[in-house]
GUKOL-806741 format. One line per field, with one value per residue (C-alpha): x, y, z; residue number from 1; residue in three letters. Coordinates in steps of 0.02 Angstrom, whole numbers. Layout:
N
xx c(X ...)
yy c(Y ...)
zz c(Z ...)
seq c(NUM ...)
type c(ALA ...)
//
This chain:
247
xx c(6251 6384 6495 6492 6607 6653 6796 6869 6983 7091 7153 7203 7278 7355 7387 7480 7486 7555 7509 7335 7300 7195 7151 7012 6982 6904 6861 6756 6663 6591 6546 6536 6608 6469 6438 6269 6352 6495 6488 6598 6636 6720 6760 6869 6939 7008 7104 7044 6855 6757 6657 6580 6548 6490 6405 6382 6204 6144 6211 6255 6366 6317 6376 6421 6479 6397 6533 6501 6316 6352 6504 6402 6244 6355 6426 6278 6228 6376 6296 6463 6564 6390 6396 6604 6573 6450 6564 6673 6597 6626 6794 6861 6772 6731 6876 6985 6908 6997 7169 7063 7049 7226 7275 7179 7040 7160 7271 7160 7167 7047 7014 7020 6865 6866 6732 6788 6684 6750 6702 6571 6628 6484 6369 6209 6227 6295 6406 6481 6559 6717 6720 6908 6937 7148 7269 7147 7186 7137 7081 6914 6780 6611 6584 6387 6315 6157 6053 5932 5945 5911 6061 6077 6094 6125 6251 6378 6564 6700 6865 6950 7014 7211 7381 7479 7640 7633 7510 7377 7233 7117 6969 6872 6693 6590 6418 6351 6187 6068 6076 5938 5908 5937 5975 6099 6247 6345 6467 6455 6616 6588 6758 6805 6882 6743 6609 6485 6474 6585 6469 6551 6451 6472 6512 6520 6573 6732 6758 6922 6945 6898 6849 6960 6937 7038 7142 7235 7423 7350 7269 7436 7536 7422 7454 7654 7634 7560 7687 7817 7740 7699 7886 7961 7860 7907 8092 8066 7983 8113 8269 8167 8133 8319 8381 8262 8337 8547 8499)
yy c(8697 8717 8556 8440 8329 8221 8268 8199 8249 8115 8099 7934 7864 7695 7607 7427 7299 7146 7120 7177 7345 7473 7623 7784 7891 8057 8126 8250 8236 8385 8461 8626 8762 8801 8715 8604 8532 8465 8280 8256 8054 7965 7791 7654 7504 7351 7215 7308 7276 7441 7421 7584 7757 7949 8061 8213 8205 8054 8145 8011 7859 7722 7531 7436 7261 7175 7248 7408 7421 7425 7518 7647 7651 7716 7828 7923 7947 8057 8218 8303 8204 8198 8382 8403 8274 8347 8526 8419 8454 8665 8656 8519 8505 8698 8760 8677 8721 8872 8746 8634 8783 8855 8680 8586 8707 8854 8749 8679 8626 8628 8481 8494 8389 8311 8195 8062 7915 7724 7565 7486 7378 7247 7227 7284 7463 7531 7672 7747 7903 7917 8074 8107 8210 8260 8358 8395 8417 8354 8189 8188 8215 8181 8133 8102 8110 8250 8170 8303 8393 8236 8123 7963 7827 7669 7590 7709 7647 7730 7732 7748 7918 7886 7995 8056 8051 8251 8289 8273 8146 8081 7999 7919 7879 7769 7803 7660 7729 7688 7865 7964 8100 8280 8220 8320 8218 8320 8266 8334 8368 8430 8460 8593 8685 8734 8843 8770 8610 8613 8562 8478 8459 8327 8388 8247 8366 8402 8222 8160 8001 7844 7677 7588 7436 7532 7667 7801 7710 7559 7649 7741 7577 7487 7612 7609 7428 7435 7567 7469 7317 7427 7486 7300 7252 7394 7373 7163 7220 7335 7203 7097 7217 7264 7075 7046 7192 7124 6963)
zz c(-6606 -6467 -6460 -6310 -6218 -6069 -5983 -5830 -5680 -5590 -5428 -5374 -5202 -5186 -5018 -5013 -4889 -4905 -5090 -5075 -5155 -5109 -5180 -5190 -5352 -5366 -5546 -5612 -5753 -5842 -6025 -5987 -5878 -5791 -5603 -5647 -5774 -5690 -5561 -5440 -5423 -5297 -5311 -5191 -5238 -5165 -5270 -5421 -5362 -5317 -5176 -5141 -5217 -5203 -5347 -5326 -5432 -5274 -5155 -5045 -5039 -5136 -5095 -5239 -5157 -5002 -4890 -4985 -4959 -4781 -4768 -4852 -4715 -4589 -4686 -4754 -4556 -4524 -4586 -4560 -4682 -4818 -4827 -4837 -4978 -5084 -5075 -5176 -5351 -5299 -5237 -5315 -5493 -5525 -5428 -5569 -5721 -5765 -5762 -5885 -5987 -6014 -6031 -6155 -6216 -6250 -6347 -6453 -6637 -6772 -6863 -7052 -7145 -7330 -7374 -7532 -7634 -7579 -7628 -7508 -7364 -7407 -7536 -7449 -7518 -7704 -7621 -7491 -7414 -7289 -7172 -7162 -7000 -6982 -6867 -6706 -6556 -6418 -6465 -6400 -6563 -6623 -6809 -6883 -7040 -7101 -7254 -7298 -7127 -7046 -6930 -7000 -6886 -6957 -7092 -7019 -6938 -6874 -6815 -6655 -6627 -6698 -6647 -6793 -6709 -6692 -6537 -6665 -6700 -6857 -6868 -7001 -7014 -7147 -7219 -7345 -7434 -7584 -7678 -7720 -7834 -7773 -7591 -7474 -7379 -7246 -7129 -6952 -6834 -6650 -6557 -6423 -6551 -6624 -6559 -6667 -6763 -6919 -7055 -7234 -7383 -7497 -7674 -7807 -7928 -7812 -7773 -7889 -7813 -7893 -7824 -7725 -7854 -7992 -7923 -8028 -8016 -8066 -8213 -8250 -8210 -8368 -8482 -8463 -8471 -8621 -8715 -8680 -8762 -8918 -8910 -8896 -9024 -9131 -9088 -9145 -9299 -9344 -9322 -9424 -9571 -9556 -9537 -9690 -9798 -9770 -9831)
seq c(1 2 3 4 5 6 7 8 9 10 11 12 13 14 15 16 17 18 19 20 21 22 23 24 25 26 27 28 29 30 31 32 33 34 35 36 37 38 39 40 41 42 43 44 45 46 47 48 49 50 51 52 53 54 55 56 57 58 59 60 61 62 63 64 65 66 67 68 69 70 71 72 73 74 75 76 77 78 79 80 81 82 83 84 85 86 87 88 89 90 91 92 93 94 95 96 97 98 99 100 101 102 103 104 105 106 107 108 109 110 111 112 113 114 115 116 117 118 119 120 121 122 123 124 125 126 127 128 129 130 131 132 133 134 135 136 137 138 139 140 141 142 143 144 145 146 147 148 149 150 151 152 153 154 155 156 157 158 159 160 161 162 163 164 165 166 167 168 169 170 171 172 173 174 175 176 177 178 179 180 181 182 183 184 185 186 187 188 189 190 191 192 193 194 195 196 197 198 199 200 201 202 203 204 205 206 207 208 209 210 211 212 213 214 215 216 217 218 219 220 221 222 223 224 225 226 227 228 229 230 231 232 233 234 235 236 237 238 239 240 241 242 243 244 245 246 247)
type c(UNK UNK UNK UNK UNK UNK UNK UNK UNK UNK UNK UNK UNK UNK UNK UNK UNK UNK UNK UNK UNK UNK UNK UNK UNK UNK UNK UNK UNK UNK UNK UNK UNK UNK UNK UNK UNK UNK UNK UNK UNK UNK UNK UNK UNK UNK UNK UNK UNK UNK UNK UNK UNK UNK UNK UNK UNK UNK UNK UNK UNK UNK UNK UNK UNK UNK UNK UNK UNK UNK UNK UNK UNK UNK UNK UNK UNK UNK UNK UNK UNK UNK UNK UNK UNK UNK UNK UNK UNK UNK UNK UNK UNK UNK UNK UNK UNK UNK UNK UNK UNK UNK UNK UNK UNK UNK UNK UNK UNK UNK UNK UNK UNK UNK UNK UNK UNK UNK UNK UNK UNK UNK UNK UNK UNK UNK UNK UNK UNK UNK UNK UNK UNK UNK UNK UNK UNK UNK UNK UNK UNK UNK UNK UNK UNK UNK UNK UNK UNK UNK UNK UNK UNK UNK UNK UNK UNK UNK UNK UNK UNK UNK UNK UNK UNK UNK UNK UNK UNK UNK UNK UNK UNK UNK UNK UNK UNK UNK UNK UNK UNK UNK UNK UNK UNK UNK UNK UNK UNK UNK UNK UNK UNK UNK UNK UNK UNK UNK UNK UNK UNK UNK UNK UNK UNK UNK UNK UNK UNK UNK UNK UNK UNK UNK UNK UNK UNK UNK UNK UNK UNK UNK UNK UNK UNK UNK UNK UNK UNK UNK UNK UNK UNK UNK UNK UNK UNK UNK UNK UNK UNK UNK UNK UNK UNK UNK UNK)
//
């Protein structure tokens, strides 16, 4: 399964006039390279407030405000400036793809997947499974969850995408479940990356992390706590015997 994604070109013009701003916005949103999947938008604004807009998929100008509504009746009966328009999505939207390309698809990163065992978040399920999703690039990704070949939809968070620091991103997503016997867990990345979804299987056998409630270094940190008891008792019992033996 091919992954898919929103982009979006920007172009935005500001005018200012004694304190009030206005200003127009064309973008094109696509998830593919190829023409009928791309939409050419544009939107203006005034104070902030957008008031009328064009999509390429209506096909005409579309009032959003009272002022709007209107504004947007005369324009749809200049047939001239309709048809310029609705070029927009060719030689705007699809005239700039290859530039989306070589500048975000071509430099690409793929993600790297682990799937670990947590403690639950609540107490409405006995376990639960964190997707761990690090060093992508862009930021834009899809994470879901496969139990037994089917998505799962509910009990299931996740994080915001989050920068490293280093041009990349990581993302995290939750799955709280009732286990069953002989069942199949798989995490599911999409990202333009890939060309096809990067499916992770859960292994329990592979999974080395413990609950949250008793980590390893607080495991470790018990045990050296207790040695040194043993050895300051040993060392007391010692000075005694010796102390014992002078007299």
């Amino acid at each position: 399964m091919a992954s898919s994604f929103l982009y979006t070109f920007l172009f935005i013009t500001i005018h200012t006039a004694d304190g009030f701003l206005e200003y127009s916005v064309d973008r094109c949103e696509f998830n593919s390279t190829e023409l009928k999947d791309m939409e050419y938008i544009y939107s203006h604004y005034y104070n902030k407030i957008e008031y009328i807009r064009f999509s390429s998929n209506v096909g005409e100008y579309v009032g959003v405000t009272e002022y709007g509504v209107m504004l947007a009746e005369i324009l749809n009966n200049s047939t001239a400036l309709l048809n310029s328009t609705r070029q927009m999505v060719t030689e705007y939207c699809y005239h700039n793809i290859d530039i989306h390309d070589q500048a975000i698809i071509a430099k690409s990163v793929q993600p790297r997947v682990r799937i670990k065992s947590k403690t639950p978040l609540s107490g409405q399920h006995p376990a639960m499974l964190v997707c761990n999703v690090y060093d992508f690039f862009p930021s834009e990704i899809k994470v879901s969850w496969l139990r037994d070949g089917q998505e799962v939809s509910s009990d299931v968070t996740s994080t915001e995408e989050m920068p490293n620091g280093d041009w990349y991103y990581q993302s995290h997503s939750y799955l709280e479940y009732t286990p069953r016997s002989g069942e199949k867990i798989s995490c599911v990345v999409e990202h333009v990356s890939l060309k096809e979804s990067l499916i992770t299987d859960w292994e329990p056998s592979s999974d080395k992390s413990t609950s949250e409630s008793t980590p390893l270094s607080a495991i470790g940190a018990s045990i050296l706590t207790l040695g040194l008891i043993l050895l300051l008792a040993g060392f007391i019992f010692y000075r005694w015997k010796a102390r014992g033996q002078t007299t």
